[in-house]
C-alpha positions in Angstrom: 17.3 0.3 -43.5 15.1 -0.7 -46.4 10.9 -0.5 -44.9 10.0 -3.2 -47.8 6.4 -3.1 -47.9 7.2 0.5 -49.2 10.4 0.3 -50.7 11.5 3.0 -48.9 15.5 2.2 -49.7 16.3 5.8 -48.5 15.4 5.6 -45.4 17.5 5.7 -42.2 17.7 5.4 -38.7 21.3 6.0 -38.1 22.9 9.3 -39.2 26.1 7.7 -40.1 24.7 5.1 -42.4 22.9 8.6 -43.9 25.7 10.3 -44.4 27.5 7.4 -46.2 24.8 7.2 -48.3 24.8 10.8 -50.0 22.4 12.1 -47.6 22.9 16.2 -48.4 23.8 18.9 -45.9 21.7 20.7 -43.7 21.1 24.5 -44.6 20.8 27.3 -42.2 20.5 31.0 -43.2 22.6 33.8 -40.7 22.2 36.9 -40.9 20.6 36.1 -44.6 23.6 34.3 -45.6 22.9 31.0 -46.3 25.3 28.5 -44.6 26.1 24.6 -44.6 25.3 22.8 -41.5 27.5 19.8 -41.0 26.0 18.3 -38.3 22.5 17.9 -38.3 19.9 17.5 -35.1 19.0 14.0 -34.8 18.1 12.7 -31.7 18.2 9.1 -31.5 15.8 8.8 -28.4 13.4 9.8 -30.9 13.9 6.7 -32.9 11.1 4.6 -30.7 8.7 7.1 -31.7 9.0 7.4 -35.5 12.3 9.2 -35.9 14.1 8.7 -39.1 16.1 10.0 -42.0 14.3 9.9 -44.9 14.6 11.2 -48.8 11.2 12.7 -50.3 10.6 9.8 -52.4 10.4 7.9 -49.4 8.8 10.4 -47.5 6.3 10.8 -50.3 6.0 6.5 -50.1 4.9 6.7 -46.5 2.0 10.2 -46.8 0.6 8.1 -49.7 0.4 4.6 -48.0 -1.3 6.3 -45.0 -3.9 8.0 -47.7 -4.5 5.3 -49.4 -5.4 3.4 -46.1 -7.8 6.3 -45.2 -9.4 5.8 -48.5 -10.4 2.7 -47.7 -11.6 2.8 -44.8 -13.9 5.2 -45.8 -15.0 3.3 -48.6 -15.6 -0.1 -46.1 -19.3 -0.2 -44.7 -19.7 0.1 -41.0 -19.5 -2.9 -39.1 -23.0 -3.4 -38.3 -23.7 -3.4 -42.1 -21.6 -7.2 -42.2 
């Protein structure tokens, strides 16, 4: 999945095409000992709602498109000032 407008090319909606795509294993500590999880919790009835696989990069992308949009709407005068 690439989101364009962001160029968010590590981003995912299917854990298969994730996985494919050198997404890295899950880690889990037991008992202190840290472990490999295989198969990671993804729910795909999430997917309506915003669920995706995402790097940090992309991650990163998407926090700093919503800032920048709060940013300026703050900086906008009010409505009744047009």
């Amino acid at each position: 999945m690439n989101v364009s407008p962001l160029r968010m090319s590590r981003t995912f909606t299917s854990l298969r095409v994730a996985r494919e795509n050198g997404m890295a294993a899950g880690r889990a500590l037991w008992f202190g000992w840290p472990l490999v999880v295989p198969h990671a919790a993804f729910v795909r009835g999430n997917l309506p709602a915003g669920g995706a696989i995402a790097s940090a990069a992309d991650m990163a992308r998407y926090v700093g498109a919503h800032l920048r949009v709060r940013r300026a709407e703050r900086a906008r005068p009010p409505h009744f000032l047009k």
